[in-house]
N, C-alpha and C positions, 0 to 999 in steps of 0.2 A: 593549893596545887596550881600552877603553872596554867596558862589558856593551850600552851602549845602542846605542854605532855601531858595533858587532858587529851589532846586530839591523836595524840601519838600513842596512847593506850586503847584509846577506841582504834586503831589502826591493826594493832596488834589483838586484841579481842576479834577480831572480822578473819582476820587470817587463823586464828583457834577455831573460830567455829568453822568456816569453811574444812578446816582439818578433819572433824570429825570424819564426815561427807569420803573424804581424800583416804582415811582408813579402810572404809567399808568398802571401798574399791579393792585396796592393794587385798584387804581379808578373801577375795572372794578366787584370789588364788593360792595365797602365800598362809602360814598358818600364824598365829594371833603373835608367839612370843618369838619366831623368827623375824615380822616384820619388822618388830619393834626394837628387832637386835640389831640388823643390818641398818637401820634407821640412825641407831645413834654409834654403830662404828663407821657412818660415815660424819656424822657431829664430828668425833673423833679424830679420824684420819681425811687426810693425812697432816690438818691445820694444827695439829698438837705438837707439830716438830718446827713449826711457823711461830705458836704463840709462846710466850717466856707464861711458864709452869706460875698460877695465883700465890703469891702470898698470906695460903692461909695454911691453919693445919691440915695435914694429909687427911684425918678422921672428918670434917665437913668435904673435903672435898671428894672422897671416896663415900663416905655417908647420901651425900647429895647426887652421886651419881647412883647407888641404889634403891634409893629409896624414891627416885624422880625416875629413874627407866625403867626398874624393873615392877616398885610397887605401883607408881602412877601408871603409866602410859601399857607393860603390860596388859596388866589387870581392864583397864578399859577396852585395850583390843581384846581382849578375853572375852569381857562384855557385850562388846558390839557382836562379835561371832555368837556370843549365846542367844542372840536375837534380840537383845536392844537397839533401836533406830538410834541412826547416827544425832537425827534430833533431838532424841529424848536421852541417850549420851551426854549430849551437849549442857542440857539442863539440870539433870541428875549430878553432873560432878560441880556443880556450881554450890553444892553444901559444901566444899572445899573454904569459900570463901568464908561462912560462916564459921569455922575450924577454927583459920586462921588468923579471924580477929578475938576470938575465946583466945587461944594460945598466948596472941601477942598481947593480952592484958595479961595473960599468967605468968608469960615468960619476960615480956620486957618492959611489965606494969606501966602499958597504956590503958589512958581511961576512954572508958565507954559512953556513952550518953543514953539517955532516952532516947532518942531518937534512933539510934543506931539498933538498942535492943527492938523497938518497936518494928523496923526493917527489917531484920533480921527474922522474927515471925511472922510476919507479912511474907516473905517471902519463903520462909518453911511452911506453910499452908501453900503456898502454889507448888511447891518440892513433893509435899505429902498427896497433893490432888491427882499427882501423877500416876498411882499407884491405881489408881481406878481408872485407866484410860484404859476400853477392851478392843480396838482395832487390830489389835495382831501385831504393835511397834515394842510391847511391854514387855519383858519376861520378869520373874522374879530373881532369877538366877543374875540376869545381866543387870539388873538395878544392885545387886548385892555385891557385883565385881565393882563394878563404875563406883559406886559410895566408899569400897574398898580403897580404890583410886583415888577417892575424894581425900581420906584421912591421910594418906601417902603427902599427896602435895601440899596439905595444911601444914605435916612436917617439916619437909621439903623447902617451905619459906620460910619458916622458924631457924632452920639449919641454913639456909642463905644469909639469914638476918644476923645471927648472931658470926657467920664468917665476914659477912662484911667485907667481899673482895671490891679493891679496887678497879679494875678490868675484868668487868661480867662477861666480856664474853671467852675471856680464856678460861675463865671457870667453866662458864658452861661445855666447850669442849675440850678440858685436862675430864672435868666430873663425869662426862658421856664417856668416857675409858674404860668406868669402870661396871656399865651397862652389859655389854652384848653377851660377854661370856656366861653373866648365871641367868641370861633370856634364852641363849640357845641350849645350855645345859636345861632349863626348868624345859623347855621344848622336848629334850632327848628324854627325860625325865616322864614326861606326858605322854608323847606319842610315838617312841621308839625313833628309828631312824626314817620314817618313811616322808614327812616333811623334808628331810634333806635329801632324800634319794630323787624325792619328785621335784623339788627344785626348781632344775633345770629346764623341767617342760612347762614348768608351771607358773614360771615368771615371767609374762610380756611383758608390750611397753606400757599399760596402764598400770600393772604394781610397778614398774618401774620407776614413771611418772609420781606416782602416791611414794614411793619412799624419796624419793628424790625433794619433791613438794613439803614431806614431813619436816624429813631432814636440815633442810636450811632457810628456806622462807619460817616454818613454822617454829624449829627447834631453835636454832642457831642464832636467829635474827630476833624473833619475838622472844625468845625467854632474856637473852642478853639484854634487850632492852627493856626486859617487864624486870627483872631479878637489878636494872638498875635504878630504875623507878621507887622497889622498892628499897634500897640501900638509901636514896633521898628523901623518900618521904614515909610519916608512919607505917606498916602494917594497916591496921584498922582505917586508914584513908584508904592505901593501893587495891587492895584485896576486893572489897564491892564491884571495883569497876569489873572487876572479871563474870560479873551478872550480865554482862551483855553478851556473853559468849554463846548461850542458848539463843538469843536473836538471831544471832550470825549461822548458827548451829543448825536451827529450824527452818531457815528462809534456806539454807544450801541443800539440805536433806529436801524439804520441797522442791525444789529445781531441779535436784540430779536424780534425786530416785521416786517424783512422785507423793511425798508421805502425805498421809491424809492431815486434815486439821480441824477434826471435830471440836466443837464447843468448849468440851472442859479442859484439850489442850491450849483453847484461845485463854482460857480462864487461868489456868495454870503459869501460862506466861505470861498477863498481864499481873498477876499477883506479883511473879518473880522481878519485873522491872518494877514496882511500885513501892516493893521493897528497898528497892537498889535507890530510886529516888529520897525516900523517908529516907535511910539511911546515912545518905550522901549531904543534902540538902535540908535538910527536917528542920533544920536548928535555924537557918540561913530563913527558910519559908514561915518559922516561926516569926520571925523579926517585924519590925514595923518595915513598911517598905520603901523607906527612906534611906533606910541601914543597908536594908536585905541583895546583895550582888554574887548570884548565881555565879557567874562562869571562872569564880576563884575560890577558893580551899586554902587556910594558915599554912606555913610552911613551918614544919617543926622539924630540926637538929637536933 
């Protein structure tokens, strides 16, 4: 992989996790599957009568619209309302990545190495240490939405991967079309009409800000350029880097809302990047060091 779209995924992992953080704001007025609706009918409109409709089947690109708005990104703001911290959000859907490197040895029979399985445990023991954090950021309920979330987006790029649009980002907003209506229906569906009656009083400018912020720094920008990333390179390379997204995740949730950082979340998350390093580099660190040149990755077509 590239020196440059190495730094341009780290770029876009910083703006993911800062998103978490930028939820729990818009949540604390707006209710979990309206934000998330009005979020990507703005993905949507009015750049989908601007961009010529992807070249792929309608069933990826209708698939990829709900199974990435309504299964992913609902379900997380679902989560974060059920009292998961937008940190520990952050960290929790990053078993996504492990999904979607199983998948894309299933589905498009890339191989795995030692090393990568070894990362990949490494990092589900800082995943699983989560579960014992008692400071009041944990719920059971909101780690079982977020992991929900998780198997969503492991989808989600299996279903990107095999459409293989050439102009990711008009995929991503023809695919957000097909978001908001069954977010606002599961909305009417949950809590009757009273999220939309209150609305109106209930949206200032910092949900405002937080969908606006979702909407196209996070949604628009970052997925388009992460869903082209991985169109160029494996699966089982792209996916790891989204292990930085709980750095981003936990350092925003501390700045904005205070979050504690007791010990076994310090331990939690160093397990998680240590994983992400074995996994990335393991092979490369194995080498003699004459050979061994970290800041590049094989480019496989």
């Amino acid at each position: 992989m590239k020196k440059q779209h190495i730094l341009i995924a780290i770029a876009v992992t910083a703006i993911w996790g800062l998103n978490f953080s930028i939820i729990k704001i818009g949540l604390k007025s707006v209710d979990p599957f309206i934000l998330a609706g009005i979020r990507f009918a703005l993905c949507a409109l009015p750049a989908v009568f601007f961009l010529k409709r992807p070249q792929v089947p309608w069933r990826h690109t209708i698939g990829y619209g709900l199974v990435f708005g309504v299964g992913l990104w609902g379900m997380v703001n679902l989560g974060i309302k059920a009292g998961l911290s937008s940190g520990i959000a952050s960290l929790v859907l990053q078993f996504s990545a492990f999904l979607t490197i199983l998948l894309g040895a299933v589905v498009f029979r890339e191989s795995l190495s030692r090393f990568q399985y070894l990362g990949i445990a490494v990092a589900l023991t800082g995943l699983f240490s989560i579960t014992f954090v008692t400071d009041g950021t944990v719920t059971l309920a909101g780690i079982a939405l977020v992991l929900f979330g998780a198997v969503s987006w492991s989808i989600a790029n299996v279903i990107l991967k095999k459409a293989a649009p050439k102009d990711t980002l008009a995929f991503i907003v023809w695919s957000s079309l097909f978001s908001p209506i069954p977010l606002f229906l599961l909305d009417l569906a949950v809590n009757g009409t009273t999220g939309y009656t209150d609305l109106p009083d209930q949206i200032g400018w910092a949900a405002v800000l937080s969908i606006l912020f979702q909407a196209y720094p996070n949604t628009v920008l970052g997925y388009a350029v992460w869903n082209w990333l991985l169109r160029e390179y494996p699966v089982s390379t792209v996916a790891p880097l989204s292990l930085l997204v709980p750095v981003f995740g936990v350092l925003g949730s501390m700045l904005i809302f205070n979050e504690p950082l007791p010990p076994l979340k310090l331990l939690a998350g160093a397990l998680i990047v240590t994983g992400l390093v074995i996994g990335l580099y393991g092979k490369r660190l194995a080498q003699s060091p004459t050979t061994t040149r970290l800041p590049t990755m094989s480019r496989s077509r």
